[in-house]
C-alpha positions as CSV (number, residue, x, y, z in Angstrom):
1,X,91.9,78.6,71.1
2,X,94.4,80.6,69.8
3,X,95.5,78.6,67.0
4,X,92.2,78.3,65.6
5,X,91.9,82.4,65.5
6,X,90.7,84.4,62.3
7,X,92.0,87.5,61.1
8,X,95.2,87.8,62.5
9,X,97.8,87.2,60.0
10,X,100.9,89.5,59.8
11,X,99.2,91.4,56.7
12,X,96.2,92.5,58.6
13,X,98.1,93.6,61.3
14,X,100.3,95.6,58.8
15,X,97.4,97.2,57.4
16,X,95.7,97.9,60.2
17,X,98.9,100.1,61.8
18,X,98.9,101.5,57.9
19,X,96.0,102.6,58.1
20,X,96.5,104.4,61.5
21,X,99.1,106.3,59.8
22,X,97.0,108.7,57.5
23,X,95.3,109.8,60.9
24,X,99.2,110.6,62.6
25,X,100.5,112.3,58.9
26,X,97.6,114.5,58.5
27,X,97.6,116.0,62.1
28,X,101.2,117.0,61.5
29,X,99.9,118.8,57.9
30,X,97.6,120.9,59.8
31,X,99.5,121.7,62.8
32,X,102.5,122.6,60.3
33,X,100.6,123.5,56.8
34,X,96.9,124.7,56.8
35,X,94.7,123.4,59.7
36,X,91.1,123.9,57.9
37,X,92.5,121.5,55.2
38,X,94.3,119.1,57.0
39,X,91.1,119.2,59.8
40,X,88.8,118.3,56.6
41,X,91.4,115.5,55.6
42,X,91.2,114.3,59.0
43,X,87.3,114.0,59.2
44,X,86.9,112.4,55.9
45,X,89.3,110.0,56.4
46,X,87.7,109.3,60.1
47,X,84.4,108.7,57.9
48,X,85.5,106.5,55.4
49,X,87.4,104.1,58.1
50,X,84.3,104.5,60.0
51,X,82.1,103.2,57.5
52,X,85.2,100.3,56.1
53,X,84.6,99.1,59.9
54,X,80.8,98.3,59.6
55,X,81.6,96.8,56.0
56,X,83.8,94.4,58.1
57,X,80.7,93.3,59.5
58,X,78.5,93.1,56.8
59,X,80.5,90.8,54.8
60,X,81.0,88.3,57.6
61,X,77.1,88.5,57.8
62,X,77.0,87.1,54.0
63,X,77.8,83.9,55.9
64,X,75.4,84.0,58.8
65,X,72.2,86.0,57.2
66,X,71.6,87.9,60.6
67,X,69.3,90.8,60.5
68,X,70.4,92.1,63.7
69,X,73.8,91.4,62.2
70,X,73.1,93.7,59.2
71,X,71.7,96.6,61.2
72,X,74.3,96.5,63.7
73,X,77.3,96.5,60.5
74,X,75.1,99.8,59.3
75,X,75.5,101.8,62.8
76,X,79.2,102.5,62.1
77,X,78.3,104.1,59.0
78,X,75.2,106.3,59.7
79,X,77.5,107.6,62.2
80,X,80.0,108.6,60.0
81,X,77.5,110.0,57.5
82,X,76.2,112.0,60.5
83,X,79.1,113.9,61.2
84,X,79.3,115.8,58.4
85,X,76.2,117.8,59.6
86,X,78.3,118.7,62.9
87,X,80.8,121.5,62.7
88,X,84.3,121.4,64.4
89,X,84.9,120.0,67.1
90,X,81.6,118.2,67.5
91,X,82.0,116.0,64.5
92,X,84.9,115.1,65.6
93,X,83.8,114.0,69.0
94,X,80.8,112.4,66.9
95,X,83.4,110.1,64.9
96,X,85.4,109.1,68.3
97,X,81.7,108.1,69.7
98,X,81.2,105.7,66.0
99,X,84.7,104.6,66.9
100,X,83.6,103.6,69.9
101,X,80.2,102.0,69.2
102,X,81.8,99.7,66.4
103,X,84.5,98.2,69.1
104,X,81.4,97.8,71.2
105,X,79.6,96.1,68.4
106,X,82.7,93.9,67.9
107,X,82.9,93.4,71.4
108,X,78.8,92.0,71.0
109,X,80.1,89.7,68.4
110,X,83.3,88.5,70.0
111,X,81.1,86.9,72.7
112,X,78.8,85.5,70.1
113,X,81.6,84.1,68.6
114,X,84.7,83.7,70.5
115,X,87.3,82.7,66.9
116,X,87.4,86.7,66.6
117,X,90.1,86.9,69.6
118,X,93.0,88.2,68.1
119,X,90.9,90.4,65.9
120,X,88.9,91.9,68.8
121,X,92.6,92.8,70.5
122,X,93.8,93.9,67.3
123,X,90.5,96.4,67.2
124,X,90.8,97.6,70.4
125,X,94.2,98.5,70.2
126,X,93.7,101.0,67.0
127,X,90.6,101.7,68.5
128,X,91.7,103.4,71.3
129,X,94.8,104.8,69.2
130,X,92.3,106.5,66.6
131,X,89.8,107.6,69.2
132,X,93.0,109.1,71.3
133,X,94.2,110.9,68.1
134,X,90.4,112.8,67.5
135,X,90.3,113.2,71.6
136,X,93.5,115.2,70.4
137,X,92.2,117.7,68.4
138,X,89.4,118.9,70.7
């Protein structure tokens, strides 16, 4: 099972952990620097990874033509989108809830489709690390 696993080649898990780093570098600019700033970095960049996590979905769904597919790969970013009308903290705890609802989605499609193994652990594993680093900030 594991040889025949997609999405789990040295590069993505490189650019998964180089992604996370963005998250780590700007909660040490507004701890040190300016916090407003760095707290707006922050949330933008949350909303943007947010929404690149539904994309994920929505291209694999080019393949299969699901339309519970394509609304599910939409949640993530409507999320997103919906924390800028929060103010601080609550967007915040709005963007660790999206976090969460995409690894649940990817969780709903891992059992649909058990080749997305390694990609499900490599998911959770940044999921709880980006969800930890907004828990944080509260």
């Amino acid at each position: 099972m594991i040889e025949n696993q997609k999405y789990a080649s040295k590069t993505s898990i490189a650019l998964m952990l180089l992604g996370l780093l963005p998250f780590v570098f700007t909660i040490y600019y507004l701890q040190k620097y300016d916090f407003e700033h760095g707290i707006a970095i922050f949330i933008h960049y949350s909303a943007i990874i947010l929404s690149f996590i539904g994309a994920i979905n929505w291209g694999r769904n080019s393949l299969e033509k699901s339309s519970q597919l394509f609304y599910l790969s939409v949640t993530p970013s409507i999320i997103a989108f919906s924390a800028f009308f929060f103010s601080f903290p609550d967007n915040l705890l709005v963007l660790a809830i999206g976090y969460f609802i995409a690894w649940l989605i990817d969780l709903f499609l891992f059992i649909k489709a058990k080749e997305f193994l390694i990609y499900l652990i490599m998911r959770s594993i940044i999921t709880i690390s980006v969800i930890y680093l907004h828990l944080y900030l509260l």
